[in-house]
C-alpha positions in Angstrom: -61.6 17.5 -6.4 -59.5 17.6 -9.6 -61.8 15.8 -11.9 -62.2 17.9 -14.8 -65.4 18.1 -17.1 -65.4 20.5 -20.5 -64.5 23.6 -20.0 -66.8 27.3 -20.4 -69.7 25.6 -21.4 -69.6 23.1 -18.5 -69.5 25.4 -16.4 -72.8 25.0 -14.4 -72.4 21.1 -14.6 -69.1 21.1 -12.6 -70.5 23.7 -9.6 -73.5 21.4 -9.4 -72.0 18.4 -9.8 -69.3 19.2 -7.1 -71.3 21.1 -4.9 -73.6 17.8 -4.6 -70.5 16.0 -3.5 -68.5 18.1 -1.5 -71.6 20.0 0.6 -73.6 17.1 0.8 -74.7 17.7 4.8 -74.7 21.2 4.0 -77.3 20.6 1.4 -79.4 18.1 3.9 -78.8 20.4 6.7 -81.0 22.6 4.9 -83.4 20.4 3.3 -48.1 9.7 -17.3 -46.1 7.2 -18.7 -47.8 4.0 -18.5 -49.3 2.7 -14.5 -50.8 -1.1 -14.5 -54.2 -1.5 -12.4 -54.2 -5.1 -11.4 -57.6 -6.9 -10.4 -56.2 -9.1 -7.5 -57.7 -6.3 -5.1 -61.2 -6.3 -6.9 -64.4 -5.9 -4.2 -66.0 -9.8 -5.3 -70.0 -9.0 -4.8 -72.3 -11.6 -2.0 -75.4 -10.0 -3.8 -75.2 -11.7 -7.5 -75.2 -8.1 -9.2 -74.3 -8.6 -13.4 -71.9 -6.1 -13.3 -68.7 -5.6 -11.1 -65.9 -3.1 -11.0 -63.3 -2.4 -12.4 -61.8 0.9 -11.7 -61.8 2.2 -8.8 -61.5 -0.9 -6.1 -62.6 -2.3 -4.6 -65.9 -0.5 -5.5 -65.9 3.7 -6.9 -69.4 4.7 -5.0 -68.7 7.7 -2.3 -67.6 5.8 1.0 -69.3 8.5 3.8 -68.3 6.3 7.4 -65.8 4.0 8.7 -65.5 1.5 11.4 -62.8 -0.2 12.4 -63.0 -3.1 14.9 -59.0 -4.3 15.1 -56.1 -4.0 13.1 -58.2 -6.5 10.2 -61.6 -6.1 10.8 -63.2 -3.1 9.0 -66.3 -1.5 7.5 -67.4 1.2 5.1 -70.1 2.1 4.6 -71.8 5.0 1.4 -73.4 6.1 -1.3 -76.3 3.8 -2.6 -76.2 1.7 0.2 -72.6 0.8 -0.5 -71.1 -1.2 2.4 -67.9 -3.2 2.1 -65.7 -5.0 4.5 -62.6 -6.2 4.9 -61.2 -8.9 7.5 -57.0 -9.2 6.4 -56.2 -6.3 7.4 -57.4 -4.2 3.9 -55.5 -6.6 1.7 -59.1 -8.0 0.2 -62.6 -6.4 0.5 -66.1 -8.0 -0.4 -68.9 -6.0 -1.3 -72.1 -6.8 0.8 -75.7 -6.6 -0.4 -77.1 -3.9 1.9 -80.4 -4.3 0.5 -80.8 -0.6 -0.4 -79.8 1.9 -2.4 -80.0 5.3 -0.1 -77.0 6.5 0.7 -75.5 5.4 4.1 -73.7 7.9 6.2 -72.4 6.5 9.4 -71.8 3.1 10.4 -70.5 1.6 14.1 -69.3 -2.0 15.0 -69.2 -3.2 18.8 -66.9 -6.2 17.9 -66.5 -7.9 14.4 -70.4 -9.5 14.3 -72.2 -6.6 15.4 -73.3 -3.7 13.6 -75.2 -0.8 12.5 -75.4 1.7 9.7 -77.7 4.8 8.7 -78.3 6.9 6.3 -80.7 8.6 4.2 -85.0 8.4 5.0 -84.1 7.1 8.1 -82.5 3.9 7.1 -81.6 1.8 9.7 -79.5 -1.5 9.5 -78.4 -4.0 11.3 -75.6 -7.2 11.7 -75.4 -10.0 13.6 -72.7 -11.7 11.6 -70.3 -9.0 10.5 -72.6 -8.1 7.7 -73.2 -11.8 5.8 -76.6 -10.6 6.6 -78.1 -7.0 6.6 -81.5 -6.2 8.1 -83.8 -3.2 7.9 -84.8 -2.0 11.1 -88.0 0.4 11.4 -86.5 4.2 12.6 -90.0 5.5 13.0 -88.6 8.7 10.8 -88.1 9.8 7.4 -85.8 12.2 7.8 -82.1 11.5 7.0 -79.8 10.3 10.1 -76.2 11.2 9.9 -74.2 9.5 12.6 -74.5 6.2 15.1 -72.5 5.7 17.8 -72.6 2.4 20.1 -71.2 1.2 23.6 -72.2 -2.6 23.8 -75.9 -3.3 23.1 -77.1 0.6 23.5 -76.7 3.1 20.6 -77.5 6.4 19.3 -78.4 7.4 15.7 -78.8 11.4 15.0 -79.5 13.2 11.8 -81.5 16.1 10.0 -83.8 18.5 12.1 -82.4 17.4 15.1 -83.6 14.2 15.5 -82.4 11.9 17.9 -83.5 7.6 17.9 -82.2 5.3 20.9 -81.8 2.0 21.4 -81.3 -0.2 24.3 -81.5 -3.7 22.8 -78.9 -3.8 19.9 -80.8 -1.9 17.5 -84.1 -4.0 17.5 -86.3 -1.2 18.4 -85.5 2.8 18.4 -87.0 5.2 20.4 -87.3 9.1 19.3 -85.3 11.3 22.1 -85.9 15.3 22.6 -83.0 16.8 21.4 -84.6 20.9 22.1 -83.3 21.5 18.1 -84.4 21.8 15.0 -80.8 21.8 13.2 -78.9 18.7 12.0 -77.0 17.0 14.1 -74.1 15.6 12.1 -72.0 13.7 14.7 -72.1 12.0 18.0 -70.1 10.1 20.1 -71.0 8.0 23.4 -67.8 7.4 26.0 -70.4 4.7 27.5 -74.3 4.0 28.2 -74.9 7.2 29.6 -73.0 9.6 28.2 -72.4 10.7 25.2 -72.3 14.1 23.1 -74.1 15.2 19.4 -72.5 18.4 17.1 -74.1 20.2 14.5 -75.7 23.6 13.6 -76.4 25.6 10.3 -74.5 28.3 8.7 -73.4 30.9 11.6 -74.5 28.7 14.2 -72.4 26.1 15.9 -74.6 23.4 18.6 -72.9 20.8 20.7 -75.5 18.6 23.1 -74.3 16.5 25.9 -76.2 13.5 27.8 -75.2 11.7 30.7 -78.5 10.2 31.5 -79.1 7.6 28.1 -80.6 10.4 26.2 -83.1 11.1 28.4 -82.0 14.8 28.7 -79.8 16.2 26.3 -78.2 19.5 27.4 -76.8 22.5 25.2 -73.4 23.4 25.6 -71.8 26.6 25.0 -69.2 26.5 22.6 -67.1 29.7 20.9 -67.9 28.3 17.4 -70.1 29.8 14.7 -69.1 27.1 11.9 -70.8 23.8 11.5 -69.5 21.5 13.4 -69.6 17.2 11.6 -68.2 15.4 14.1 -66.9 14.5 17.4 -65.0 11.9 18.9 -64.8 11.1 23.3 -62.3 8.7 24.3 -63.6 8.5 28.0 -66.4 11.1 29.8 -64.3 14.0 29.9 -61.9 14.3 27.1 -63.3 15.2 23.5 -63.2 17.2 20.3 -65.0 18.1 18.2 -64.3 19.7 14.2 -66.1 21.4 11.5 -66.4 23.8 8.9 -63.3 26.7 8.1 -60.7 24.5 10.4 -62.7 24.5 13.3 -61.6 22.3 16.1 -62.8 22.3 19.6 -61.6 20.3 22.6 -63.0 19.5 25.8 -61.3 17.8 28.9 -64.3 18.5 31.2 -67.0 17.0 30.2 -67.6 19.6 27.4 -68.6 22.3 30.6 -65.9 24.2 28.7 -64.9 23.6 25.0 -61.6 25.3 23.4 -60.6 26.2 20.1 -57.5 24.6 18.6 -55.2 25.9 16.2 -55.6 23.4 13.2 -53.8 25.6 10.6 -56.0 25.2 8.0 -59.6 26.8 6.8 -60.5 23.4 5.1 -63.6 21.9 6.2 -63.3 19.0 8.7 -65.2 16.4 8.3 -64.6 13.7 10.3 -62.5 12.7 13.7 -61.2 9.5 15.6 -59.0 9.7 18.4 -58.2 6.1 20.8 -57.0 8.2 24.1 -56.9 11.4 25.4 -53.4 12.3 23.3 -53.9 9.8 20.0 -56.5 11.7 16.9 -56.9 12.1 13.6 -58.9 14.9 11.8 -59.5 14.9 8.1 -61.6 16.7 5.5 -61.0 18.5 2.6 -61.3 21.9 0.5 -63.9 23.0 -2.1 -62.6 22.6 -5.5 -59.0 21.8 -3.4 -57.5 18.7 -2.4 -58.0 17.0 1.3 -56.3 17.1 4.1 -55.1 14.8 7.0 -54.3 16.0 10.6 -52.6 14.4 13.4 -51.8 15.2 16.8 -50.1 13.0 19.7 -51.0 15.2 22.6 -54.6 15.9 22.7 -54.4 18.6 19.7 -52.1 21.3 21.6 -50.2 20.5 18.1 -52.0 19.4 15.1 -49.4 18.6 12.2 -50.6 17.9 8.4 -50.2 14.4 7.3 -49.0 14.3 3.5 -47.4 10.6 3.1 -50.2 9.3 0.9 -51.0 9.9 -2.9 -54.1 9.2 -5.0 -54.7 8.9 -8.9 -55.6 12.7 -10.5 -59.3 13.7 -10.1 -60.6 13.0 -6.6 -58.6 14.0 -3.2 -61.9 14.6 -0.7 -61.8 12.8 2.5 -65.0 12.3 4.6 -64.6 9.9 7.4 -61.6 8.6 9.8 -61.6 5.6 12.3 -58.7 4.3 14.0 -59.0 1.2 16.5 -55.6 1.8 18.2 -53.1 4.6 18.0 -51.2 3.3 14.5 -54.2 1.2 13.2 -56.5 3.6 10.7 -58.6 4.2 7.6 -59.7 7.1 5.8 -62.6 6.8 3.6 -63.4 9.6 0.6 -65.0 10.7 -2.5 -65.6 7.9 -5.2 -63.8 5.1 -3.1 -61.2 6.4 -1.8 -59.9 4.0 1.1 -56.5 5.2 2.9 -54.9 2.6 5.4 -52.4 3.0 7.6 -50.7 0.7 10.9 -48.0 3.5 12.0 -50.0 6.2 13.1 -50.4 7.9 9.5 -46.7 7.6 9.2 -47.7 6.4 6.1 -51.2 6.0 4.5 -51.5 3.3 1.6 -54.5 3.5 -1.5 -56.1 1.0 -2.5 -55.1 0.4 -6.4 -56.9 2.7 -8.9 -55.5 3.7 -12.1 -57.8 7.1 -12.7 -60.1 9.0 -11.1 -60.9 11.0 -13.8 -63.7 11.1 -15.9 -64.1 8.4 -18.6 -66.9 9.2 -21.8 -66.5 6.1 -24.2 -65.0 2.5 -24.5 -64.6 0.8 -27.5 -63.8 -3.2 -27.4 -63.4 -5.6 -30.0 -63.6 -8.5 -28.5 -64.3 -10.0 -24.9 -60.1 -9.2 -23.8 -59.5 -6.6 -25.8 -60.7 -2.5 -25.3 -59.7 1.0 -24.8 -61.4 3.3 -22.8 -60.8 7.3 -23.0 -61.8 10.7 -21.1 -60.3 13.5 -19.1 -56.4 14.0 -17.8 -54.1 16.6 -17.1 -51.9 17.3 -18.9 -52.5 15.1 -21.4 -56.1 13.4 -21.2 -57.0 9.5 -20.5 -56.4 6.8 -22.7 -56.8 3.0 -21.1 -56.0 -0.2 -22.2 -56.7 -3.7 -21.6 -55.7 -7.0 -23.2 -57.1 -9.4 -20.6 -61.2 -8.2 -20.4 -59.9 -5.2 -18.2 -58.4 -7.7 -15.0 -55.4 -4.8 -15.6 -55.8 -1.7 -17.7 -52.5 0.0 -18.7 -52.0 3.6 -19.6 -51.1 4.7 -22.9 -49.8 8.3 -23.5 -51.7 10.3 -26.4 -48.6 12.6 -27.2 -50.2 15.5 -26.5 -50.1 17.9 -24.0 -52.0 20.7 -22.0 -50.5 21.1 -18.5 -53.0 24.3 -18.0 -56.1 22.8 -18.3 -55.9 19.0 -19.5 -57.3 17.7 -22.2 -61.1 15.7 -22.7 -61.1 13.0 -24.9 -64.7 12.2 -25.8 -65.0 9.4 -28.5 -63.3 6.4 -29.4 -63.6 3.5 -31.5 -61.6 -0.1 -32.8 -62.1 -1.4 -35.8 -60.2 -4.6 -34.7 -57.6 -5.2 -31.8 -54.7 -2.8 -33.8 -56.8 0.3 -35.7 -58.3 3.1 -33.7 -59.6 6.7 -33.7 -60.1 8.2 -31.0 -61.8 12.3 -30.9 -61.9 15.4 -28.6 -62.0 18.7 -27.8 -60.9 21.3 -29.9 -60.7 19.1 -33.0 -58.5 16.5 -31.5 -58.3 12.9 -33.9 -55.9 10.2 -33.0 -55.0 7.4 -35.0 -53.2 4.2 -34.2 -52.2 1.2 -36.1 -50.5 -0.5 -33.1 -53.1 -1.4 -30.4 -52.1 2.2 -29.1 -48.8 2.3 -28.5 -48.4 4.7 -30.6 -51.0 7.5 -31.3 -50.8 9.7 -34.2 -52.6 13.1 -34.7 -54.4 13.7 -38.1 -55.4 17.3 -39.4 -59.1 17.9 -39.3 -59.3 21.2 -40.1 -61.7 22.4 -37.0 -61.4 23.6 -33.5 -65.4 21.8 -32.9 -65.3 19.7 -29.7 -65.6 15.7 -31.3 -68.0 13.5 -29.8 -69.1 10.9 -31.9 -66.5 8.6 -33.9 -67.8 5.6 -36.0 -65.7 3.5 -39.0 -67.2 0.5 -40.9 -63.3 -0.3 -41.5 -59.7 0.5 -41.7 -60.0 3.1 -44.2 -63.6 4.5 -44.1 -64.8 6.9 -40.7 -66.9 9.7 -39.6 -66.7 12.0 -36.5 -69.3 14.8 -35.2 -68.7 17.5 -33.4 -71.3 19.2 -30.7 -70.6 23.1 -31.1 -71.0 23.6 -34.7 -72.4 20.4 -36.0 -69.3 19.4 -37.8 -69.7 16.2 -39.7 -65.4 14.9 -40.9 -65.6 12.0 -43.3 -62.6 10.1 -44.3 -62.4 7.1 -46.7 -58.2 6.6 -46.4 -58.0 6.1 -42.4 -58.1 9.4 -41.5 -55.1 11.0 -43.6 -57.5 13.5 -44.6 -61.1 14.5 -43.1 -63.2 15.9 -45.5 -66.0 18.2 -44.0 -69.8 17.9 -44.9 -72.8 19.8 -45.3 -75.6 18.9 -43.1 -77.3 22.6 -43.9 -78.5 24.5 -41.0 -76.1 24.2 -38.1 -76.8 22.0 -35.0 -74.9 19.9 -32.4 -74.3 16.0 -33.1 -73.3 13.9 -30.3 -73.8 10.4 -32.2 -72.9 8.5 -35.2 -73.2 4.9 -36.8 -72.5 3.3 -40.3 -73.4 0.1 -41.5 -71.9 0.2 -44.6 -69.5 2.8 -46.2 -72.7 4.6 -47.7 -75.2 4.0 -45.2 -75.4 6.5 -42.1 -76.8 7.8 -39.4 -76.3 11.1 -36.9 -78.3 12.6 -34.1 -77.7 15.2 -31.5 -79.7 18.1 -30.5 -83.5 19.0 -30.3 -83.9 15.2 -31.6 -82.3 16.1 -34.6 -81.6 12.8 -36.9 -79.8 13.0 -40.3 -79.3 9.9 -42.6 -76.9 9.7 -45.2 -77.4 6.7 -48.0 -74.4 7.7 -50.6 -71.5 8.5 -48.3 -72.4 11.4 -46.5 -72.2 13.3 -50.0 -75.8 14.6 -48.7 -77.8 14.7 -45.0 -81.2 13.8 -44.9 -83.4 15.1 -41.6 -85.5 12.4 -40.5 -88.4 12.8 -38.4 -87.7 11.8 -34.6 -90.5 13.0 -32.8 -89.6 14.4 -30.4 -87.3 17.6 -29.2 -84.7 16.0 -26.7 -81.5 15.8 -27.0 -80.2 12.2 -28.6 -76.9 11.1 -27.5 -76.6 7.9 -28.9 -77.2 5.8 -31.9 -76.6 1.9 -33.1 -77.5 0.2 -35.9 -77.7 -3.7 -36.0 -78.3 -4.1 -40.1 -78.9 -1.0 -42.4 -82.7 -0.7 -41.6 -82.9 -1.6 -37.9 -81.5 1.1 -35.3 -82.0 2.5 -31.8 -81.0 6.0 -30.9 -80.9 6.9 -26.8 -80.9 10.2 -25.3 -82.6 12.9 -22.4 -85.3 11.8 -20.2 -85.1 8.0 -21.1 -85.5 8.2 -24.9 -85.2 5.1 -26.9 -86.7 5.6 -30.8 -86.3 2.6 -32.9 -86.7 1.9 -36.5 -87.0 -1.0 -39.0 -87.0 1.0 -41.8 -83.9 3.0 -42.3 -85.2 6.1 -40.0 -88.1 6.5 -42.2 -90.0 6.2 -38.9 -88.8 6.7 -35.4 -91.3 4.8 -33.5 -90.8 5.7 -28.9 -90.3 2.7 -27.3 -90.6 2.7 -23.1 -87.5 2.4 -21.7 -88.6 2.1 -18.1 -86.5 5.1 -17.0 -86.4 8.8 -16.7 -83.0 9.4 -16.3 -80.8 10.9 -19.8 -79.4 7.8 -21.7 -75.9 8.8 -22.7 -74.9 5.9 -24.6 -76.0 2.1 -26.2 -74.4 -0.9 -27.9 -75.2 -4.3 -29.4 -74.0 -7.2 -29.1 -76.3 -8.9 -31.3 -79.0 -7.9 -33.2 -81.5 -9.1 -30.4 -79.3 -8.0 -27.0 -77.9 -4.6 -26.4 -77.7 -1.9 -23.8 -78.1 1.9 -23.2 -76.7 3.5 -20.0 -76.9 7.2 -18.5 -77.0 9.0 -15.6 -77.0 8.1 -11.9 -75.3 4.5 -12.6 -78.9 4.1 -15.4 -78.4 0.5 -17.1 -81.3 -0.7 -19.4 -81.3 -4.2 -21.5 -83.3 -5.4 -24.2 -83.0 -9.0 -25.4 -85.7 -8.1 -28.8 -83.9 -5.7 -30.3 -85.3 -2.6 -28.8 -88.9 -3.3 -28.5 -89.0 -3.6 -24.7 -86.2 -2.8 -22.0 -85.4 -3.8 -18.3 -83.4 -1.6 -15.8 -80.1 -3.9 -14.3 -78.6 -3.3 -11.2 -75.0 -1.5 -11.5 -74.5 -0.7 -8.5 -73.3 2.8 -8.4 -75.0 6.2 -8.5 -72.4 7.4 -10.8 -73.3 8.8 -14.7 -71.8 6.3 -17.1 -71.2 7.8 -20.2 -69.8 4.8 -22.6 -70.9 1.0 -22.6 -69.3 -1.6 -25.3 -70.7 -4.8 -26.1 -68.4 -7.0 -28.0 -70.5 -10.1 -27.6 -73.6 -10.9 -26.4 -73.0 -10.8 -22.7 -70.0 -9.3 -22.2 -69.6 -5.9 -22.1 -68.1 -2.9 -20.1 -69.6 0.8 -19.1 -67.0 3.8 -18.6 -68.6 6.5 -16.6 -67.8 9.7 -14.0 -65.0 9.5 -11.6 -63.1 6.2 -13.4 -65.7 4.1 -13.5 -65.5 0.9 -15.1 -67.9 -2.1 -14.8 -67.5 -5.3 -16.2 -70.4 -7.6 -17.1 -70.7 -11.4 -18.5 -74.3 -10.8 -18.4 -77.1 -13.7 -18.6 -79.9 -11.9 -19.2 -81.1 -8.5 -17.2 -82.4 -8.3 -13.8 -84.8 -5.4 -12.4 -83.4 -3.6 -9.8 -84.8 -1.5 -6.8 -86.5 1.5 -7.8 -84.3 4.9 -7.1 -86.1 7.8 -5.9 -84.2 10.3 -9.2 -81.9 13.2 -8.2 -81.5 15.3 -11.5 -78.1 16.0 -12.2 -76.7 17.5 -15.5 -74.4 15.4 -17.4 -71.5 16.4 -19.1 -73.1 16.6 -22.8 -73.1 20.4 -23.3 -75.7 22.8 -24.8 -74.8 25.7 -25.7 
């Protein structure tokens, strides 16, 4: 993936961060110029979920499995419990209430009313009316299944530590089958109600199982892999092949009695595989830390020849999972949304429209239409803009440039629809008088990385920076920054003004510094406590809330004289809040965290946003509407009424990209 987070310090957050997406069954197996976005293609929700998205469409949650039924009916199927459909062929997709929030790896349709998808915990659901309705269906397991396959009203679901469920009624009832292993079985593929063929293994060890029976007895057959294999696809009992990790592809045309390496010309991992006859497939997967990679052959894989007709916005390329229902008619599903279509073979694959999958870390809107968000690009980082409450968002070049390694733009903020600031790494402030037509660099004097950017008005602003604690005050618009002393050293991430005088900063080891004459002098205030703040927002000069790690909210009604903890009903780091009223604002964070208070802070209530993705900015301009900026492009868009509790998430820790040195 090309997403790019900070760089040295970041370090450890970008291997975690993309070895949780890119080696996710490893992991289980072990326990410029300017683009438009237009909305027209936007996934409309059946579930009544506040917020929708933006960027990417129709919906930016990993997609893990495909199915397609015919050339219009289609359904993916991912991360916390995404599942969207299409039935025009792709041209418009609605996002379906699953019901749950594990992540779904596999789906499989008989015909456009019937389905089933699986995933994590041993989730099992099921369709009768091409997915208006989803229901749970008891697995009798807890462990996570990884691929479905169904001929008519029998199917087979497999997954971690071997496990094997069967089902003979349309997915009513399962029944546990012996599969002799303990490994994860990744794929499986049944040519009809008796036989059918499951791939998996664990590093050094390839396994391939074969039934012809219903399951009853599964067979091991010997294969002259060591890699993983994730997948395999039979278009009749004895033609078949199966792919996996460092290029591997295997093909059978006996049954799997014998299986035989291909030549795929690549050492990318390969992920998923769809062929419709014995001559017609499609392999694709992708690269660690590379791009991914689409390969076709038209007889039976004696040639396999890279696909390349297909482009995608900077910052995600991985592809997971490939289903075709005829020999032109496919989709390829990927890493944060990514849905590739194609009705000529893979002549030509089409995206669905996204203007960035790059990271975004703040938004700044002054009213419902009008907003800018900002984050990563290469070469010459991500500013956004929208005029129309983000329907279309339009790219706006910053004038700089760094084609090595990009540049990260962390903070921004509007005064009104025309002046903005917007800060970065290495010292970086932008100005603009112009709604961002134009952007201008100003001088300030440091190489700190900028994350926090605050004005009260045209003329008077502050910035902090994380590495050195740098506080930049300017009271003429930013012609000159003026540095300030805060004393000892320390790393801000947050600042707010109420007035030109009045001020606050936090950042780390719940450091909090008020300023009541202009910033002339820093006051420490006492937080109580020792995590990291990321965020702070004032609504008058005495009332404020600061956010940050492991679900901090502190609030005061006194200027910061005393930070009292309020419970915020979540664990996960807060990374950002706004008001847009003295009574209603929000704080989001990590792993897609939304929180919403209607008293001004005293008590908060998780809302559903429907991703698992960290959202780093949010931007209330009103009272209800707002918008959040997060990891991979998100953007979500909410009119708001007041919040609603969603299902409880079982937490998966993952650093953010907030550094500590």
């Amino acid at each position: 993936m090309n997403a790019r987070i900070p760089r040295t310090v970041l370090f450890f957050f970008v291997i975690t961060a993309v070895c949780g997406l890119v080696f996710g069954r490893y992991a289980d197996s072990t326990q410029h110029g300017k683009a438009a976005l237009s909305a027209n293609n936007r996934g409309e929700s059946s579930s009544g979920a506040q917020w929708h998205w933006q960027n990417p469409l129709p919906q930016g949650n990993n997609l893990r499995g495909a199915s397609i039924v015919n050339a219009n009916t289609s359904t993916l199927v991912g991360d916390y419990g995404t599942i969207v459909r299409t039935t025009d062929g792709g041209n418009n997709w609605t996002i379906q209430s699953s019901g749950t929030t594990q992540t779904l790896w596999a789906v499989s349709f008989t015909d456009s009313s019937n389905g089933t998808a699986v995933g994590e915990v041993g989730t099992i659901l099921r369709t009768t009316d091409g997915g208006g309705h989803w229901m749970t269906r008891p697995s009798g397991t807890v462990l996570n299944l990884r691929a479905v396959s169904f001929t008519g009203s029998s199917g087979t679901a497999v997954g971690e530590g071997g496990v094997i469920l069967r089902t003979t009624n349309g997915g009513s009832m399962w029944v546990p089958q012996s599969s002799g292993t303990a490994e994860t079985l990744f794929g499986v593929s049944f040519s009809d109600s008796n036989t059918g063929t499951a791939v998996g293994g664990t590093f050094g060890q390839s396994e391939i199982f074969r039934t012809t029976d219903g399951g009853e007895h599964w067979i091991p057959q010997t294969n002259p892999g060591t890699e993983f294999l994730f997948d395999v696809s039979f278009t009749d009992t004895n033609n078949g092949t199966a792919v996996g990790d460092q290029g591997t592809i295997l093909r059978t045309t006996d049954g799997g009695n014998s299986w035989v390496p291909q030549t795929s010309g690549t050492t990318k991992t390969l992920y998923g595989v769809s062929f419709t006859d014995e001559n017609n497939g499609t392999v694709v997967g992708f690269e660690f830390g590379g791009t991914g990679i689409i390969l076709r052959t038209t007889d039976g894989g004696k040639n396999w020849v890279e696909q390349t007709s297909y482009s995608l916005p900077q910052g995600a390329s991985s592809l997971f999972a490939v289903s075709f229902s005829d020999a032109n008619t496919g989709m390829i599903v990927g890493e944060v949304g990514i849905i590739l279509q194609t009705t000529n073979g893979g002549q030509q694959w089409s995206s669905q429209p996204s203007v960035t999958f790059n990271y975004l870390y703040g938004v700044s809107f002054t009213d419902a239409n009008t907003g800018t968000a900002v984050g990563y690009e290469n070469p010459d980082g991500t500013i956004l803009r929208t005029t129309d409450g983000g329907n279309t968002w339009l790219r706006q070049s910053s004038g700089l440039s760094d084609p090595f390694d990009g540049i990260n733009f962390f903070g921004v903020y509007f005064v009104n629809s025309n002046v903005g600031t917007v800060v970065g790494e290495e010292g970086i402030i932008l100005r603009t008088t112009d709604g961002g037509n134009n952007w201008v660099p100003q001088t300030s004097d440091t190489t700190d990385w900028l994350y926090g950017v605050h004005f009260t008005d045209e003329n008077n602003g502050t910035v902090v920076g994380f590495l050195n604690g740098t506080i930049l005050r300017t009271t003429d618009g930013g012609q000159s920054w003026v540095p300030q002393s805060i004393g000892q050293a320390t790393g801000l991430l947050g600042v707010y003004f109420t007035d030109t005088i009045n001020g606050t900063a936090v950042g780390n080891d719940g450091v909090i510094l008020r300023t009541t004459d202009g910033g002339q002098n820093w006051i420490p205030q006492t937080s109580g406590t020792a995590n990291q703040l990321r965020a702070v927002w004032f609504t008058d000069s005495d009332t404020g809330i600061v956010a940050g790690d492991q679900g901090t909210i502190l609030r005061t009604t006194d200027g910061g004289e005393s930070w009292v903890p309020q419970d915020s009903g979540v664990s996960e780091t807060l990374l950002n809040v706004s008001f847009g009223d003295p009574s209603n604002g929000t704080a989001v964070g990590q792993l897609g965290t939304i929180i919403r208070t209607t008293d001004g802070g005293q008590t908060w209530v998780r809302e559903e946003s429907g991703t698992n993705q960290d959202l780093y900015g949010v931007s209330f301009p009103e009272t209800n509407t707002g918008n959040a900026v997060g990891a991979f492009g998100a953007i979500l868009r909410t009119a708001a009424q007041g919040p609603t509790p969603r299902p409880t998430v079982t937490p998966r820790p993952r650093p953010t990209p907030a550094p500590r040195p």
